[in-house]
FITI-255027 format. One line per 10 residues: their letters; for each residue x, y, z of N, C-alpha, C, O. Coordinates in Angstrom, 3 decimals. Example, Ala and Ser with C-alpha at 12.3 -4.5 7.8 and 13.67 -1.06 7.14 Angstrom:
<pts>
AS	13.190,-5.690,7.800,12.300,-4.500,7.800,13.200,-3.300,7.800,14.236,-3.319,8.465  12.850,-2.250,7.080,13.670,-1.060,7.140,12.900,0.030,7.870,13.409,1.138,8.039
</pts>
This chain:
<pts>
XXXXXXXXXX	-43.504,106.872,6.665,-42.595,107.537,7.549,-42.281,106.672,8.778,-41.313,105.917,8.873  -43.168,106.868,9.650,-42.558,105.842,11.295,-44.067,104.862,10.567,-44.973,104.953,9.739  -43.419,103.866,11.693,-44.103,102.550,11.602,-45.238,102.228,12.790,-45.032,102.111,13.997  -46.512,102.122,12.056,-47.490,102.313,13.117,-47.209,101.470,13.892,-46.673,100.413,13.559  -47.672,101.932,15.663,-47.618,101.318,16.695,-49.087,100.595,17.176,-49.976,101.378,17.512  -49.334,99.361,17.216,-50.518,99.095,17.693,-50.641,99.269,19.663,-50.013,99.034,20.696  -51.772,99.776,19.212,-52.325,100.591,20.820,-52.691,99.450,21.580,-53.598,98.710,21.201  -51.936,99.218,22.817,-52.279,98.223,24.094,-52.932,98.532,25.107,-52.204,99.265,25.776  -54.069,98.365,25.692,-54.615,98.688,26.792,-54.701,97.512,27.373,-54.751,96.342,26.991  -54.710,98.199,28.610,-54.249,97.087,29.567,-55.401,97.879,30.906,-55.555,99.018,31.348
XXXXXXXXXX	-56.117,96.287,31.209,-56.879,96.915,31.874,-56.960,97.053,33.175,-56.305,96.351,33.945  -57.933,98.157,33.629,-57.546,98.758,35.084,-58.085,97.500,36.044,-59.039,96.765,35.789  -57.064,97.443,37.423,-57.924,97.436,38.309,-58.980,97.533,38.992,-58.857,98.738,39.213  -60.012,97.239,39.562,-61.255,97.536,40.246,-60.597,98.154,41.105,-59.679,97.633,41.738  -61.068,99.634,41.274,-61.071,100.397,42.543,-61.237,99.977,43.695,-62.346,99.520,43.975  -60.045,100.011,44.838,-60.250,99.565,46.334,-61.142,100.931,47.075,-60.844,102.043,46.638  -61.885,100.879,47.837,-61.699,101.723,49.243,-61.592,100.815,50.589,-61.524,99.591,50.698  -61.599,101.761,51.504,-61.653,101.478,52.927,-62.606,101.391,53.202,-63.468,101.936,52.514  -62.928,100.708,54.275,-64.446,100.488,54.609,-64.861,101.678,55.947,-64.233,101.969,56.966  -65.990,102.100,55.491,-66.302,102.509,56.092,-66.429,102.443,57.886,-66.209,103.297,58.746
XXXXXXXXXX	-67.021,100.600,57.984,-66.774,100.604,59.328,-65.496,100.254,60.099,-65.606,100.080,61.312  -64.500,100.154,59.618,-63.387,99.703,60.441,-63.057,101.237,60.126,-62.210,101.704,60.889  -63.583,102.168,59.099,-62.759,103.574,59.943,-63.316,103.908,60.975,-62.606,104.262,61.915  -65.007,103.896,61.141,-65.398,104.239,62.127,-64.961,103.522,63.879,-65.175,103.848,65.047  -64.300,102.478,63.200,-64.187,101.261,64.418,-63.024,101.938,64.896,-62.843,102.056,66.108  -61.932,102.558,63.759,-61.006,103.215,64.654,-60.679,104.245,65.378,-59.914,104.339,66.338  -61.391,105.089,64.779,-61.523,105.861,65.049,-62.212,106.257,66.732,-61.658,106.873,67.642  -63.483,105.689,66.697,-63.990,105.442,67.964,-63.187,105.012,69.348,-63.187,105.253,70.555  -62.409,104.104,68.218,-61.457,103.166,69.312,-60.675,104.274,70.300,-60.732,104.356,71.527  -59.744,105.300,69.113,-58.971,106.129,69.463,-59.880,107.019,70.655,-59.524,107.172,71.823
XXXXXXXXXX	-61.151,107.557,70.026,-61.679,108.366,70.912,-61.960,107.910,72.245,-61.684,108.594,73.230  -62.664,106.434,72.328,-62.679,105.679,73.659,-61.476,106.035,74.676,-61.665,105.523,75.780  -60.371,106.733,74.583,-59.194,106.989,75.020,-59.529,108.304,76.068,-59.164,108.514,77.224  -60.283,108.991,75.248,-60.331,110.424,75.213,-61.548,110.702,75.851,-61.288,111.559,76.695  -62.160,110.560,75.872,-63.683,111.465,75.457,-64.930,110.665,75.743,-65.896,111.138,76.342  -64.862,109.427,75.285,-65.840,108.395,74.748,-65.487,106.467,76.272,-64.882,105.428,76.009  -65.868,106.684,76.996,-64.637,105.657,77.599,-65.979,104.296,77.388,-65.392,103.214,77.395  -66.530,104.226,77.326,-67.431,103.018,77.224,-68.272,102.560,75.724,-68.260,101.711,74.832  -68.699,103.298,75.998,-69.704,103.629,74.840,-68.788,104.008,73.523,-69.130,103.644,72.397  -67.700,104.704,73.746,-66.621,104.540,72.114,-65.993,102.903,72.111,-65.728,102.242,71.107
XXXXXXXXXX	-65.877,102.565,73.265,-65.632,101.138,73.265,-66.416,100.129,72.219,-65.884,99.452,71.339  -68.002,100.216,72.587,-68.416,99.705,72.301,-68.651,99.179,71.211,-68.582,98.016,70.814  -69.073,100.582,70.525,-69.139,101.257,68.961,-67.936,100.677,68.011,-68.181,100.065,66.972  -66.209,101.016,68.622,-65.217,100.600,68.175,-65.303,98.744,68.392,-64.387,98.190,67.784  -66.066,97.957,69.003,-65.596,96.642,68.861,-66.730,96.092,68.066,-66.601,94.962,67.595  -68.155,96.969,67.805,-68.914,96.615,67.030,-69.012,96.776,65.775,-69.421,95.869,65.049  -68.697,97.811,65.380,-68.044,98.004,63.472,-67.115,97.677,63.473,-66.806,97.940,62.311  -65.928,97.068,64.076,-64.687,96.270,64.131,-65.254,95.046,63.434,-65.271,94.720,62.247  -65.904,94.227,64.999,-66.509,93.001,63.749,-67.450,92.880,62.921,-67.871,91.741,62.721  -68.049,94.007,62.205,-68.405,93.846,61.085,-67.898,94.633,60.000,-68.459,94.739,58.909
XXXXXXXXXX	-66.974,95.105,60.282,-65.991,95.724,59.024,-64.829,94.528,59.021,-63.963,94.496,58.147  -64.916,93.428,60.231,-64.352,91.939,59.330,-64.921,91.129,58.883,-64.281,90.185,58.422  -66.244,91.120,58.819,-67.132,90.444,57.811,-67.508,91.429,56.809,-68.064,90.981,55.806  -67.370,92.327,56.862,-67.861,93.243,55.221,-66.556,92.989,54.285,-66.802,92.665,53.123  -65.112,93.109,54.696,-64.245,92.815,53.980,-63.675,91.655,53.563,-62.808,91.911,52.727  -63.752,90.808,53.720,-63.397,89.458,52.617,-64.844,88.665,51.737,-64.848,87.762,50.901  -66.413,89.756,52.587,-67.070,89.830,51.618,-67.102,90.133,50.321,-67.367,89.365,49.396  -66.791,91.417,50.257,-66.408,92.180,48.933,-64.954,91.562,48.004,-64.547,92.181,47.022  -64.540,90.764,48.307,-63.835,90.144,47.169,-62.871,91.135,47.078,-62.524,91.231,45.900  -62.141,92.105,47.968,-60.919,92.764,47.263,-61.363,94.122,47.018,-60.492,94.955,46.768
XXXXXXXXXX	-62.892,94.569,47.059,-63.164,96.078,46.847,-62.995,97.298,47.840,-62.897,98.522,47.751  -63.011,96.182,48.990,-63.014,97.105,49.884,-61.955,96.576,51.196,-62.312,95.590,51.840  -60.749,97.226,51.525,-59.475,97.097,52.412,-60.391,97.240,53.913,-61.547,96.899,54.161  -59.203,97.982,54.890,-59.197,98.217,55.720,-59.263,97.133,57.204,-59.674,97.424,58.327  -58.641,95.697,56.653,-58.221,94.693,57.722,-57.884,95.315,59.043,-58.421,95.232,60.147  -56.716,96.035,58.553,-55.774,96.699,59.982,-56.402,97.887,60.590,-55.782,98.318,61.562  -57.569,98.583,60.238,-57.928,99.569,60.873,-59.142,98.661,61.745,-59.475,98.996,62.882  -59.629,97.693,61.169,-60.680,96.972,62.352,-60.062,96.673,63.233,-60.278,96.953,64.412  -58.917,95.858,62.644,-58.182,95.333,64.104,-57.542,96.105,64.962,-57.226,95.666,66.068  -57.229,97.504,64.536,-56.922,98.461,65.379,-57.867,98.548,66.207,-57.736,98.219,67.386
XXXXXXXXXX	-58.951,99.004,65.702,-60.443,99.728,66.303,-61.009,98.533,67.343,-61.791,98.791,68.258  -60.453,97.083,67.039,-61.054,96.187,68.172,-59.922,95.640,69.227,-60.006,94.868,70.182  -58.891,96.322,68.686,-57.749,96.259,70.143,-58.119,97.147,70.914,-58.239,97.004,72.131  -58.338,98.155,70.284,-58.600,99.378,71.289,-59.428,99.456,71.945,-59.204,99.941,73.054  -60.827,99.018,71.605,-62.077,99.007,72.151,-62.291,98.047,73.120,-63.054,98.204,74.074  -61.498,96.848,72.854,-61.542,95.475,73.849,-60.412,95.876,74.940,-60.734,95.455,76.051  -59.514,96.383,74.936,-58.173,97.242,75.914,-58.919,98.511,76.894,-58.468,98.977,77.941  -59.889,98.797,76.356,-60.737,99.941,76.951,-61.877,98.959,77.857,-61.894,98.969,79.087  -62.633,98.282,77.173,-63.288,97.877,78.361,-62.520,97.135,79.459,-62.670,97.311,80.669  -61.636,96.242,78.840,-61.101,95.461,79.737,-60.561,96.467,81.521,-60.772,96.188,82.701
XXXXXXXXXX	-59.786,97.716,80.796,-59.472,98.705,81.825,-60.560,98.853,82.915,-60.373,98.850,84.132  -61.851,98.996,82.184,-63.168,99.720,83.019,-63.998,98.687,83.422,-64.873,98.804,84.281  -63.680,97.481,82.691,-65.053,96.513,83.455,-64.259,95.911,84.222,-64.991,95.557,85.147  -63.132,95.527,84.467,-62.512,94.682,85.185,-62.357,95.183,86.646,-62.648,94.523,87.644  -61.897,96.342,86.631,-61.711,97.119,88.024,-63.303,97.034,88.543,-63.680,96.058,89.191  -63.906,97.769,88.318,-65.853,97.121,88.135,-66.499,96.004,89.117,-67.301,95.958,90.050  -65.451,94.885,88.148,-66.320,93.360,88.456,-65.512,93.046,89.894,-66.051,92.322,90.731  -64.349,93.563,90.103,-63.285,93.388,91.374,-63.925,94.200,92.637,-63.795,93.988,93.843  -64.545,95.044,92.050,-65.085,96.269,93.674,-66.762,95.327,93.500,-67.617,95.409,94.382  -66.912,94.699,92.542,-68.647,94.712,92.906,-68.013,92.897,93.908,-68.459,92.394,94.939
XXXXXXXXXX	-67.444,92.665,93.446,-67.300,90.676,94.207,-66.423,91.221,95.429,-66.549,90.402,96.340  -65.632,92.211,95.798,-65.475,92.763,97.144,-66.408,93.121,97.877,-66.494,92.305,98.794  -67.334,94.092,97.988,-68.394,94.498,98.269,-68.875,93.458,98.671,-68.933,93.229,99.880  -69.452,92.355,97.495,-70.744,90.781,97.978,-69.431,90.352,98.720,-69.419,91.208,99.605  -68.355,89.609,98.927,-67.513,89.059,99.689,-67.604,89.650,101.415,-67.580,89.039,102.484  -67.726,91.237,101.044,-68.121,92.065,102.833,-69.318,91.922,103.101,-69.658,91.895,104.284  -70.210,91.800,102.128,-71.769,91.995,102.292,-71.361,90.445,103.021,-71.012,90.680,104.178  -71.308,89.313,102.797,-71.054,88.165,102.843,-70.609,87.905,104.182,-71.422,87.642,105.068  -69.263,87.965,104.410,-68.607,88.033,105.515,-69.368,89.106,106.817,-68.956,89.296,107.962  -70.507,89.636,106.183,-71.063,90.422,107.939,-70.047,91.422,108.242,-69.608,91.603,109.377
XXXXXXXXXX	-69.661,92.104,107.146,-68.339,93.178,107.670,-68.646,94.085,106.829,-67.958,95.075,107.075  -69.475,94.294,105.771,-70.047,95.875,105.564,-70.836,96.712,106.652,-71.865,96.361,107.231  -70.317,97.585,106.765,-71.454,98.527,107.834,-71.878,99.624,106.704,-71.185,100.377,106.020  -73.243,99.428,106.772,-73.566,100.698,105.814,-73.795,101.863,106.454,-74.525,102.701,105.923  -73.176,102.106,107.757,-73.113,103.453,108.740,-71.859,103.791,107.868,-71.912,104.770,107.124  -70.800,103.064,107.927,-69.428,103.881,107.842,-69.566,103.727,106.209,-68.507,103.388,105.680  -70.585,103.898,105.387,-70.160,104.100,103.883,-71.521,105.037,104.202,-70.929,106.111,104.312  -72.920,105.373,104.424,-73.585,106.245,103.701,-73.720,107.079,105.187,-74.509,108.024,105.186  -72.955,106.760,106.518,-73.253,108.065,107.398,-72.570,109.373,106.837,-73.247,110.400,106.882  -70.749,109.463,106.086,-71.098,111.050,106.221,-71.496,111.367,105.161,-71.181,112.479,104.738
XXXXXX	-72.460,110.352,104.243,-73.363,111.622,103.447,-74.900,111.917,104.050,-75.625,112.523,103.260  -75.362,111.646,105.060,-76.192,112.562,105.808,-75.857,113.326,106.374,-76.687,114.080,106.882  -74.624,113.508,106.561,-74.280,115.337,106.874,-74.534,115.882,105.677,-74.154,117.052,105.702  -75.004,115.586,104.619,-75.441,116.617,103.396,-76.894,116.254,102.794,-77.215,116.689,101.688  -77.812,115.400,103.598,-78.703,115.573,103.412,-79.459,114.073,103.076,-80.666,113.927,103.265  -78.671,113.090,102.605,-78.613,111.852,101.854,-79.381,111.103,102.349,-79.521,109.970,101.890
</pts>
């Protein structure tokens, strides 16, 4: 009747996922925004770079390039915000301490009106 068809398989792909730590890296990152301002920083630039060494480990099993590098823009954009302002008031401060022009009357007198 019909003319047998020989059966082709063709074989699958190896299953990708995402890696675990560049989701966490982004995620964090995002939260560092929110909620988390240092310490999500941190978290987000530390599974960042090692969710870019876990992935071109795995040979192709496991994605998620662009979510590390999300998660370590964000996290490095976050500290930069908070340590920088930081390192500017602490080398002001030694610059007055320095110059003989801090008075520590006019920074801790009016908190002994509350007890200090």
């Amino acid at each position: 009747m019909y003319p047998q068809r020989a059966s082709v398989q063709v074989p699958l792909a190896p299953a990708t996922q995402a890696s675990t730590l560049a989701t966490i890296s982004v995620i964090t990152g995002i939260a560092t925004w929110f909620i988390l301002p240092v310490i999500g920083a941190l978290v987000a630039v530390i599974t960042g770079h090692m969710a870019k060494r876990e992935i071109p480990a795995n040979t192709g099993r496991i994605t998620g390039d662009g979510l590390a590098t999300a998660g370590l823009v964000l996290g490095y954009l976050q500290l930069l915000v908070v340590v920088v302002p930081l390192v500017l008031l602490a080398a002001c401060v030694a610059l007055l301490i320095l110059m003989d022009l801090f008075n520590p009357e006019i920074v801790y007198g009016p908190l002994r009106m509350f007890g200090f």
